[in-house]
C-alpha positions as CSV (number, residue, x, y, z in Angstrom):
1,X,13.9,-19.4,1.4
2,X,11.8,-22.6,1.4
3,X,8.4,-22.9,3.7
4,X,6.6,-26.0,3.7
5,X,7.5,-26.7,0.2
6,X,6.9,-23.4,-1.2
7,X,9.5,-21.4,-2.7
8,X,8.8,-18.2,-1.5
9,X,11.7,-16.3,-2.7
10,X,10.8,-17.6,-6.3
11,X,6.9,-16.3,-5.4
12,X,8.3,-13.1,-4.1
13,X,10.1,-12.4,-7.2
14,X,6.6,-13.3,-9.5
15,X,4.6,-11.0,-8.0
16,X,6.8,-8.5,-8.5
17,X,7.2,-8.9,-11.8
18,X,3.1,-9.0,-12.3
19,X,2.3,-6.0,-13.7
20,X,-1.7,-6.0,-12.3
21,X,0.2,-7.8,-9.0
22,X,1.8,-4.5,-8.4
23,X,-1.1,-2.0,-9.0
24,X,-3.2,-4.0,-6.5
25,X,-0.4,-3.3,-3.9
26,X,-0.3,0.3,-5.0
27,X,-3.6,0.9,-4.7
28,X,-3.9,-0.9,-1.5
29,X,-1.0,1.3,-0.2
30,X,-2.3,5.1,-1.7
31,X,-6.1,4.0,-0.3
32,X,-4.4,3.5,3.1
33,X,-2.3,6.6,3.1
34,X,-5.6,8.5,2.2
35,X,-7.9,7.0,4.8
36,X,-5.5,7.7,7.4
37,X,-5.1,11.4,6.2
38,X,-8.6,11.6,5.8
39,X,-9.3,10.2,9.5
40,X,-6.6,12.5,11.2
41,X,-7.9,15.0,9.3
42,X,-11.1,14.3,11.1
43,X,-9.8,13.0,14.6
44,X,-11.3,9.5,13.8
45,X,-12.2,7.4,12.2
46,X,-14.5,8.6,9.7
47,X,-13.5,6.6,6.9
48,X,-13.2,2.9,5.9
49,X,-11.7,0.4,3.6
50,X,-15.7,-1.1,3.0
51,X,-16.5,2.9,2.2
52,X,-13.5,3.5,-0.6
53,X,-14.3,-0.3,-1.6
54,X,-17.8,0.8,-2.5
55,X,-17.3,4.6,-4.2
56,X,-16.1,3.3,-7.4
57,X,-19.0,1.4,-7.8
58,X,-21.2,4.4,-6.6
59,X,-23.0,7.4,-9.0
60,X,-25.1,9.8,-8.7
61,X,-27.8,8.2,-11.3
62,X,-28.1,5.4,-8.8
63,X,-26.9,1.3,-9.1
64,X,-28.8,-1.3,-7.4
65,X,-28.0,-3.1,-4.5
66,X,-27.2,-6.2,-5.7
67,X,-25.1,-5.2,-8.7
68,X,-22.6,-4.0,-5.9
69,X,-22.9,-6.9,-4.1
70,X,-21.9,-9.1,-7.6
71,X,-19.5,-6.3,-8.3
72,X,-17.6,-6.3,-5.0
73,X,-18.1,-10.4,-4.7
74,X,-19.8,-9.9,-1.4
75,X,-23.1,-10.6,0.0
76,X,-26.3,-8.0,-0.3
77,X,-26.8,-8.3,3.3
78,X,-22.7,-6.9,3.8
79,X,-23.4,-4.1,1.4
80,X,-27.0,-3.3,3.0
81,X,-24.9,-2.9,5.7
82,X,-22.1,-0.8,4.4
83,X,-24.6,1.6,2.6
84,X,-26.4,2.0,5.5
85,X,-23.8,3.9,7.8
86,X,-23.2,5.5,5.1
87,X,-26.8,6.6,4.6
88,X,-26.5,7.6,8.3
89,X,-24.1,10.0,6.9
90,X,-25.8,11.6,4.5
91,X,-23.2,10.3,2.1
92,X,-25.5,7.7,-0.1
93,X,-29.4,7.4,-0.1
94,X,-31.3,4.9,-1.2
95,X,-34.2,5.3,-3.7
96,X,-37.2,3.3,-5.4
97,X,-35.5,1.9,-9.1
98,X,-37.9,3.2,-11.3
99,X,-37.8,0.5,-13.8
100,X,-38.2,-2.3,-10.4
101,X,-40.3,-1.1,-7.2
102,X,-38.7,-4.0,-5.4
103,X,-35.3,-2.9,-6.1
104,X,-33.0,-0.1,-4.2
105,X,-30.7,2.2,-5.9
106,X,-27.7,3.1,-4.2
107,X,-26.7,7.1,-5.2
108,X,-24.1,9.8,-4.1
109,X,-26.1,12.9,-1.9
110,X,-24.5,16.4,-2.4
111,X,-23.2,15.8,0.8
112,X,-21.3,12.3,-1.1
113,X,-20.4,14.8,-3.9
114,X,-18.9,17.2,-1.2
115,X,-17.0,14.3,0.6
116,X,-16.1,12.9,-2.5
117,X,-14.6,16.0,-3.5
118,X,-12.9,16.5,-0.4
119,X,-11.5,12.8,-0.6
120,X,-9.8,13.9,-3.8
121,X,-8.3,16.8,-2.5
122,X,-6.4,14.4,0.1
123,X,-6.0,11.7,-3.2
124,X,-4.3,15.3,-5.0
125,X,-1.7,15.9,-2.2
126,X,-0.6,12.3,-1.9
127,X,-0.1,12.2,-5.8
128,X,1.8,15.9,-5.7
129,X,4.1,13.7,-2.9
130,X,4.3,10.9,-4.5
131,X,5.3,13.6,-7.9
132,X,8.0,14.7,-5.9
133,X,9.8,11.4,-4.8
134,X,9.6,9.4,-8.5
135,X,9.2,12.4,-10.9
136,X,6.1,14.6,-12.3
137,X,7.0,13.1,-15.6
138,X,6.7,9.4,-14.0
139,X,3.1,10.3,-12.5
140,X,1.8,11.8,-15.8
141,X,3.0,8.7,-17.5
142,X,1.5,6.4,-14.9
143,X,-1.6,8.9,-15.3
144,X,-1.7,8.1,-18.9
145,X,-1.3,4.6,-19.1
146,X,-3.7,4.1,-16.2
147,X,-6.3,6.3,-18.1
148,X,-5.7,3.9,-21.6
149,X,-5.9,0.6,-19.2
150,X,-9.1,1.9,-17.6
151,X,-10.7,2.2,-21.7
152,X,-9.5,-0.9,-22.6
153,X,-10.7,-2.9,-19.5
154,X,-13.9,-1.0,-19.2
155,X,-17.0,-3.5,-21.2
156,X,-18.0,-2.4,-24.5
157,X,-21.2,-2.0,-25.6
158,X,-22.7,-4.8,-26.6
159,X,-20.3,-7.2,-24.2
């Protein structure tokens, strides 16, 4: 089928066969199966795409605000504002960097550790589901080639 010039069937059919095309839309698919379990578990809405956006990028050690803001390719001023509800949480807290009095570190409370371990409870069930439709031995392997793809995308030392 033909739009404007585009050839969307042939479009279509390269996504699918991109390999990083397809994670993307997994991800994007699991993170909103998770948020909405997460938010019914609650009875509303508790949880947002800018939060599970941000928690990769987030440690207990602290990062500063404007390495997430490079990191997610979004202003400081949107991720002031994301860390801030979630500072109203109890979920992050901001601190002095000790090596820059100017600067803020952005770091997990115990109450992020608790939420982030109650996120992966609900991230747990979904996977045992998803075991169940396309095979436990399917997940593992997806499980261990994600793990090798994380170590060889992850920088070097040095890089």
């Amino acid at each position: 089928m033909a739009r404007r010039g585009i050839d969307t069937a042939a479009l279509a059919a390269s996504k699918r066969a991109s390999t990083a095309q397809l994670l993307f839309k997994c991800a994007r698919l699991v993170n909103e199966r998770a948020m909405a379990r997460v938010n019914a578990g609650a009875g509303g809405r508790v949880l947002k795409a800018a939060y599970t956006a941000l928690f990769p990028h987030l440690d207990f050690t602290g990062v500063r605000v404007v390495a997430l803001a490079q990191r997610l390719g979004i202003s400081k001023q949107a991720v002031s504002q994301t860390l801030a509800e979630l500072v109203e949480q109890g979920i992050v807290e901001l601190v002095p960097d000790p090596a820059d009095g100017r600067a803020k570190l952005a770091r997990f409370t115990r109450r992020g550790a608790e939420a982030i371990g109650e996120g992966l409870a609900v991230l747990r069930g979904l996977e045992a589901e998803l075991a169940a439709e396309i095979g436990a031995g399917r997940m593992k392997a997806l499980h261990d080639a994600l793990v090798a793809l994380e170590a060889a995308l992850e920088p070097r030392a040095g890089e």
